[in-house]
C-alpha positions in Angstrom: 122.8 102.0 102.0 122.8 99.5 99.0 119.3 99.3 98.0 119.2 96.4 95.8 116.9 97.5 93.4 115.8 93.4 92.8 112.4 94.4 90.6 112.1 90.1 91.0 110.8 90.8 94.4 107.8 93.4 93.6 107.3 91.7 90.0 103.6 91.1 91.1 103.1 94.3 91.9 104.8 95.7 89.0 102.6 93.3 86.3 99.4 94.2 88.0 100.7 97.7 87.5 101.2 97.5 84.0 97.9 96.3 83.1 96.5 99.2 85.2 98.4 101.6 82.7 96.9 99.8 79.9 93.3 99.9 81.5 94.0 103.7 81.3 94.9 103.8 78.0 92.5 101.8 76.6 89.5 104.1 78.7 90.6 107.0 76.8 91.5 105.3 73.0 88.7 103.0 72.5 85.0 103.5 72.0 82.6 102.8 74.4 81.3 99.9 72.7 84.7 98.2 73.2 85.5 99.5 76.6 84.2 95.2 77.8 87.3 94.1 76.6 89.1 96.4 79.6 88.1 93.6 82.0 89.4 90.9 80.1 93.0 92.7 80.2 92.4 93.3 83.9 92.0 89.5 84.4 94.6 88.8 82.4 97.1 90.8 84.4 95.8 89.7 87.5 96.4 85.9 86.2 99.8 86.7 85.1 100.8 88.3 88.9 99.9 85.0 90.2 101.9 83.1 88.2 104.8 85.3 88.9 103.7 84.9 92.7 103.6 81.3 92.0 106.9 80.7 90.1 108.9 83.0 93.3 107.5 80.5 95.7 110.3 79.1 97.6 112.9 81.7 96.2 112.6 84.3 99.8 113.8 87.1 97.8 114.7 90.5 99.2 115.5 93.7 98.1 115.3 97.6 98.1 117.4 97.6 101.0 115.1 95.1 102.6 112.3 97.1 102.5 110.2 94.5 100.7 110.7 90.6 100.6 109.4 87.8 98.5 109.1 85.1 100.9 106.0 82.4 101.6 103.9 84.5 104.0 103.7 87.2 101.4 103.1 85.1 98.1 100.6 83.4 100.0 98.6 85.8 100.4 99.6 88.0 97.5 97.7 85.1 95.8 95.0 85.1 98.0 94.2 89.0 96.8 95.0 87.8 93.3 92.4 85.2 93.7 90.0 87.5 95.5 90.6 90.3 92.5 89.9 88.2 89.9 86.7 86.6 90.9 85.3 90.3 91.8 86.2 91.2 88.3 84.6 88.2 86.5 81.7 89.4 88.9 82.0 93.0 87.8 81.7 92.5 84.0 77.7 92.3 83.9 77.3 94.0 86.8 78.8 97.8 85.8 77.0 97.2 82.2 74.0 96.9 84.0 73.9 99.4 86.8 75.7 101.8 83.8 79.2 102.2 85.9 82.3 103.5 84.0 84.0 99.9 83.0 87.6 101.2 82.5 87.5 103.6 85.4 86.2 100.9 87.9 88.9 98.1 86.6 91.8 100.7 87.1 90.1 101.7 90.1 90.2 97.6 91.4 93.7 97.4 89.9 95.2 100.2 91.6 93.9 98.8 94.7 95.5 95.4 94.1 98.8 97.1 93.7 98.7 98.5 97.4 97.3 95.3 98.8 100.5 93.3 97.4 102.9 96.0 99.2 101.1 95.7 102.3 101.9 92.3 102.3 105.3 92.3 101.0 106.7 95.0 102.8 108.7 95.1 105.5 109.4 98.6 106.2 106.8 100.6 108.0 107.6 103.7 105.8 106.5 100.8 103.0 103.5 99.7 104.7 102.2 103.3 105.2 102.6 104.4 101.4 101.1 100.4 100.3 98.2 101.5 102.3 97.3 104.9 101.2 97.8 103.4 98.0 94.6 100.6 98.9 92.5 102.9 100.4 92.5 106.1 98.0 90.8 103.9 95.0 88.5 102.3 97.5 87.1 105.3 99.1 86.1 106.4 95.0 85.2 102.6 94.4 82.4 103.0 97.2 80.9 106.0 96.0 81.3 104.7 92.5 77.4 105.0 92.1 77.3 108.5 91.7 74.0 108.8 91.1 73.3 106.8 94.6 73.1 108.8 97.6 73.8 105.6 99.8 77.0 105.5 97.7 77.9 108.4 97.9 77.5 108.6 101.7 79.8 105.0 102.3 82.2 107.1 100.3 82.5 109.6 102.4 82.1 108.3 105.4 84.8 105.2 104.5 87.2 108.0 103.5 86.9 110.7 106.5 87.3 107.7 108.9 89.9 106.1 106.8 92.0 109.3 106.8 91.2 109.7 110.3 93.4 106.2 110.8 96.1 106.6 108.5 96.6 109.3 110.8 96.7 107.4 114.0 99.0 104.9 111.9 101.2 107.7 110.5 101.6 109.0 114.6 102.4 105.1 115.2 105.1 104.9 113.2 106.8 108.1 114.3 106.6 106.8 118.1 108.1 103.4 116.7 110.7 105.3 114.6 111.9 107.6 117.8 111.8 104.9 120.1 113.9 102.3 118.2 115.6 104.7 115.7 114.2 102.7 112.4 111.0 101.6 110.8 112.7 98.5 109.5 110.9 95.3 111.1 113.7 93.2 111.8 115.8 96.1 113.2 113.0 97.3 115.3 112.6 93.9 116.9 116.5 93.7 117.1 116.2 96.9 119.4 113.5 95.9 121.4 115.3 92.9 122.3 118.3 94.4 123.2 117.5 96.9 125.1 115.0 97.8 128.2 111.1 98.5 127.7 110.3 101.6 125.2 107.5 103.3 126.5 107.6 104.8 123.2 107.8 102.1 121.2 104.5 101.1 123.3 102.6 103.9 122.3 104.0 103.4 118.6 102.6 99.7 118.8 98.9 100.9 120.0 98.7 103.5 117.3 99.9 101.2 114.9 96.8 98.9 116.5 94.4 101.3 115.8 95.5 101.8 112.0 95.3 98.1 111.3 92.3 97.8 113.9 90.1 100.0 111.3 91.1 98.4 108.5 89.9 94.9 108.9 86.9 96.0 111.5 88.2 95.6 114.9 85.9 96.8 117.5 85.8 99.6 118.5 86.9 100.7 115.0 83.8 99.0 113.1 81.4 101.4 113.1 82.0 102.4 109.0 81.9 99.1 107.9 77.5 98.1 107.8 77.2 101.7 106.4 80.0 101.3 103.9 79.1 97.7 102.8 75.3 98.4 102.9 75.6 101.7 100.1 78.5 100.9 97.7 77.8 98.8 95.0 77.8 94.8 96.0 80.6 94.0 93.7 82.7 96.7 95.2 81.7 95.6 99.1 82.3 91.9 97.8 86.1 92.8 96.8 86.5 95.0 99.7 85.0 92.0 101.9 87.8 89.4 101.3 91.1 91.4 100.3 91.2 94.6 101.9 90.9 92.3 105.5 93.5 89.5 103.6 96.1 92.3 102.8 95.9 94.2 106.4 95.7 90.8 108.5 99.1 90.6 106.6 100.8 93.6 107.4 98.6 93.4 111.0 100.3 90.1 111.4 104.1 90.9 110.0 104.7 94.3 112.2 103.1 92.5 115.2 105.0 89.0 114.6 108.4 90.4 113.4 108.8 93.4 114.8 106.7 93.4 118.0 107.4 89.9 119.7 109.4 91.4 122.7 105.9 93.4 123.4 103.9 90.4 123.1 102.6 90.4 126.9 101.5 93.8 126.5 99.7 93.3 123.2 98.4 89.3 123.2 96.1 90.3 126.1 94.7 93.4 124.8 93.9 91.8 121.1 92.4 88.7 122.7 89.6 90.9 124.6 89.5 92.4 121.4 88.9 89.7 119.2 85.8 88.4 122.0 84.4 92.0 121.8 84.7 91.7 117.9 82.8 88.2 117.4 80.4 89.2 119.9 79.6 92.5 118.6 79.7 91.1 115.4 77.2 87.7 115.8 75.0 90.0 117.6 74.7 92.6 115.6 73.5 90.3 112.5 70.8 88.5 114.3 69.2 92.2 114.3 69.8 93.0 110.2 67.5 92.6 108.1 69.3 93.5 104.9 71.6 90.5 103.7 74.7 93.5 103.1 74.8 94.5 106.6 74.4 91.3 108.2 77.1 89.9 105.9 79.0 93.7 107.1 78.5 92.6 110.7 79.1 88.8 110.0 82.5 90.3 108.4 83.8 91.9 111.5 82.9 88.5 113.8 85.4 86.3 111.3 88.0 89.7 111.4 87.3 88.8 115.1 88.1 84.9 114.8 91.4 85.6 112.8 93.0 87.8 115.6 92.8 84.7 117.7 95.6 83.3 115.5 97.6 86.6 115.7 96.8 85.9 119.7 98.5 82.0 119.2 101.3 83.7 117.4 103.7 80.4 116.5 103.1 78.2 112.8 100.2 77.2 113.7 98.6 80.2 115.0 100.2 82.3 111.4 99.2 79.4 109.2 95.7 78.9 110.8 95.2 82.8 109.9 96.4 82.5 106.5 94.5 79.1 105.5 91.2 81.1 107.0 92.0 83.5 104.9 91.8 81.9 102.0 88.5 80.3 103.0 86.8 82.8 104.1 87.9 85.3 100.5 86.1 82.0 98.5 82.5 81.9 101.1 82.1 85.3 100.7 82.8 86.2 97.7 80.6 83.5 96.6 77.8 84.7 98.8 77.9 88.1 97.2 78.5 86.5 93.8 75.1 84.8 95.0 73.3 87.7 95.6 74.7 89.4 92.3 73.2 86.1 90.3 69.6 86.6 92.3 69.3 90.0 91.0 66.8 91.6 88.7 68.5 93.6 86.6 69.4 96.7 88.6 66.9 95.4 91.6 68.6 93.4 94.3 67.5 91.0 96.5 69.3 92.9 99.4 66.1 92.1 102.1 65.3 89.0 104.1 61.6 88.8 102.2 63.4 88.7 99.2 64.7 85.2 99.2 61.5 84.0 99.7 60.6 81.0 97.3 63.9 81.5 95.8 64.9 77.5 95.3 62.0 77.6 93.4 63.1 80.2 90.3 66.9 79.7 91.1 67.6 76.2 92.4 71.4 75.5 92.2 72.0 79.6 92.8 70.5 78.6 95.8 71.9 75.6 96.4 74.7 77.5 96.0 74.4 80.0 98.5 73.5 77.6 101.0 76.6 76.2 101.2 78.6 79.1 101.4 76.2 80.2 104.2 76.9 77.3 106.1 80.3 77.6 105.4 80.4 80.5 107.1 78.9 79.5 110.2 81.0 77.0 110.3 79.4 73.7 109.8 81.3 70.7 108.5 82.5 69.4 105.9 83.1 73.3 104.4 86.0 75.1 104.6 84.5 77.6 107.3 84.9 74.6 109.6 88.2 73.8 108.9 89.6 76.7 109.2 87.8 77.8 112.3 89.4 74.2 113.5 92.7 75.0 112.8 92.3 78.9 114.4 90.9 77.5 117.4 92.9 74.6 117.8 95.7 76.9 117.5 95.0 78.8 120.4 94.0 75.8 122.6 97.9 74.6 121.9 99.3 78.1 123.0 97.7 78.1 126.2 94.2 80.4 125.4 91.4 77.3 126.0 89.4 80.2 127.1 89.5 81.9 123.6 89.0 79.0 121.8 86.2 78.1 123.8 84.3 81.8 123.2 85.1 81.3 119.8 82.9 78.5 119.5 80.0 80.0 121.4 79.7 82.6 118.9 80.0 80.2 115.8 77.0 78.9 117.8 75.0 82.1 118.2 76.2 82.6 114.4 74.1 80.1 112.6 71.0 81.5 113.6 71.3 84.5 111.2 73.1 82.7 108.4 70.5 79.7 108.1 68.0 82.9 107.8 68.1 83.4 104.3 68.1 79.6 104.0 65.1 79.6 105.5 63.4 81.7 103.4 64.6 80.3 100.0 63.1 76.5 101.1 60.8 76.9 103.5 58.8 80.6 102.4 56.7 80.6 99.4 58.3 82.7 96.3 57.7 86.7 96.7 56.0 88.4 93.6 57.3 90.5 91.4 60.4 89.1 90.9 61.2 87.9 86.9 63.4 85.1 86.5 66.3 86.2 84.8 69.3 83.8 83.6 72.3 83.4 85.3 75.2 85.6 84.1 78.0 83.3 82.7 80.6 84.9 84.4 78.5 85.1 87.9 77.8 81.5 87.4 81.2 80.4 87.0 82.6 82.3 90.1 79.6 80.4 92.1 81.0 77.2 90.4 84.5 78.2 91.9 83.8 79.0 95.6 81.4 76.1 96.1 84.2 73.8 94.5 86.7 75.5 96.6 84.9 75.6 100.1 84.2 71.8 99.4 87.9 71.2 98.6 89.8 73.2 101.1 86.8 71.4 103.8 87.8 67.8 102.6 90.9 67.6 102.0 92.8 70.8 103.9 96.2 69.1 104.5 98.1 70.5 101.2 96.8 74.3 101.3 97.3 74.1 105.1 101.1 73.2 104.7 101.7 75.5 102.3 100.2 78.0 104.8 102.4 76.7 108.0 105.4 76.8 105.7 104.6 80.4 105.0 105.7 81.2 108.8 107.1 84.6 109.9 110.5 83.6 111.2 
């Protein structure tokens, strides 16, 4: 087999890689007084992958025997982790100096990460996916329990990586039932087989395994149950990255296996996913009208929009792919702005992580507050914010494909949503400010991601047309 060793295709991943080594290197050579600089040379590698990403746009390279591929759907959202890694990073310099992390350790950690998140994406070999996804998890399960001192971070650790291991095996068992009924683990083969030839019980078992691996990873019900415990105890910066790309770079490969390879199954498995995605934003929107600590409603809150995207994988189609993709992108600006909000509200190593806690807030922290009003309200979905649009285009997507019904429980629970997320509104505007709080300024970098997401909601909410045919051009053919 020629395997076309294109390095072009994976240059992303091999930049972001690089700069990784050099994080290393510079942990052990330099001082600890100098160690700050690490992050700077983490951003800067993350900012040069995207303008690789950027500059292959267009190009639909392949290679290593077509086991990874360069093509729209996967620079898209390559950039969308980029994004997402580089605004947890600019949120991650004061944070570790304050809570007393190990910089260059937690960079590598978050770069390392990166590098599996662009495979997932990119690949198109399960074999491919599998090893891209060992590679995300094994830094995130140490990124959780990065707090060492921390039980709570120590538990989500744990927990995150027995349950995690417990997945990768029902994916590993999901690829073997793929491989022996179709003889490959190549997507476009796979669906060439299942097209020519009669229904593979096998290959149906392979594709619910397969479910439940990429079920876990982005917080499908009934594989949620880690997620409040894991966002609640690791560190916020760590549950904000974790928020937005882990769930951008499994939606990917969620969305690639299922659309390339598994479209002859499609009336087995666009049934099951859509009871799963109203289970998911039900459970979900529920859930966080009972939380009283900002990180698990925001944990819950995270598996109702995991819940919103599957309707688009339910759609299938342009728009159904491109809906998911442009929500996506969204939804990795809100929330990581929302966390970057409650990272700005901090004192020092005290967080405001309850309900009481935002009380008088406006007061001390007006545009932080400001701030994180929007991007609340983006996330329940109210116009003119890029929560709405994209829940438009996911919902319109499946009113066009013949699921009304979907669409129409979709809205329902945007509904029930806004209760909890106008909460903490609430509290900042209309409760009078909580004592013992000091007023503390505003981290330059925090502020700057703030100024980013609210900019960007705002933008991809007015004027959504050139992001969202970017994202329909990205289509899995």
């Amino acid at each position: 087999m020629n395997l076309d060793l294109n390095l072009q295709v994976i240059a992303p991943a091999l930049i972001v890689a690089l700069s990784l080594l050099l994080v290393l290197l510079g942990e052990v050579f330099l001082p600890a007084s100098q160690r700050r600089w690490l992050g700077y040379l983490a951003l800067i590698g993350l900012l040069g992958a995207a303008v690789v990403a950027a500059m292959l746009w267009g190009a639909n390279l392949s290679g290593f025997g077509k086991m990874v591929v360069a093509d729209a759907f996967g620079l898209f959202l390559t950039l969308i982790i980029l994004l997402g890694a580089a605004l947890s990073v600019l949120l991650a310099f004061d944070f570790v100096r304050a809570h007393q992390l190990d910089t260059g350790e937690f960079f590598a950690l978050v770069l390392s990460a990166v590098v599996g998140m662009i495979g997932m994406v990119t690949a198109t070999d399960l074999i491919v996916i599998f090893l891209a996804l060992e590679l995300l998890s094994l830094p995130l399960y140490v990124l959780a329990a990065f707090k060492r001192a921390d039980k709570r971070s120590l538990e989500a650790g744990l927990k995150y990586f027995l349950l995690g291991a417990f997945a990768s095996a029902f994916f590993l068992y999901g690829i073997a039932f793929v491989f022996g009924g179709t003889g490959t683990t190549n997507l476009g083969r796979i669906a060439a087989v299942l097209g020519a030839s009669p229904r593979s019980d096998v290959a149906l078992v392979g594709m619910g395994l397969l479910g439940v691996g990429f079920a876990f990873k982005v917080a499908l019900v009934p594989f949620h149950w880690w997620t409040p415990d894991v966002y609640e105890g690791a560190p916020t910066v760590v549950t904000a990255f974790m928020s937005v790309a882990v769930k951008a770079a499994a939606f990917g490969a969620f969305f690639r296996v299922f659309l390339v390879a598994l479209p002859e199954l499609a009336a087995d498995w666009r049934a099951l996913l859509a009871v799963i995605a109203v289970l998911t934003m039900t459970l979900g929107n529920v859930a966080a009208l009972l939380q009283s600590n900002v990180k698990r409603m925001l944990a819950y809150s995270s598996i109702a929009h995991a819940g919103y995207i599957l309707i688009a994988l339910v759609a299938m189609g342009v728009n159904g792919a491109g809906s998911a993709l442009f929500y996506l992108l969204a939804y990795t600006l809100t929330n990581l702005g929302a966390f970057g909000a409650v990272i700005a509200l901090s004192d020092g190593t005290r967080e405001r992580l309850e309900l009481n806690d935002f009380a008088g807030v406006a007061k001390a922290q007006p545009l932080v507050a400001a701030a994180l009003t929007i991007l609340l309200l983006s996330l329940a979905g109210f116009p003119p914010f890029a929560g709405f649009t994209g829940k438009f285009f996911i919902f319109g997507a499946a009113v066009e494909s013949g699921w009304a019904w979907l669409a129409v429980i979709g809205v329902l629970n945007s509904l029930i949503s806004a209760y909890f997320y106008l909460r903490p509104v609430v509290q900042m505007y209309m409760v009078e400010p909580a004592g013992g709080w000091n007023r503390l300024r505003v981290a330059p970098f925090v502020a700057f991601v703030l100024a980013i997401a609210v900019i960007g909601v705002l933008a991809l909410g007015i004027v959504p047309a050139p992001v969202i045919a970017l994202a329909s051009g990205g289509f899995l053919k």
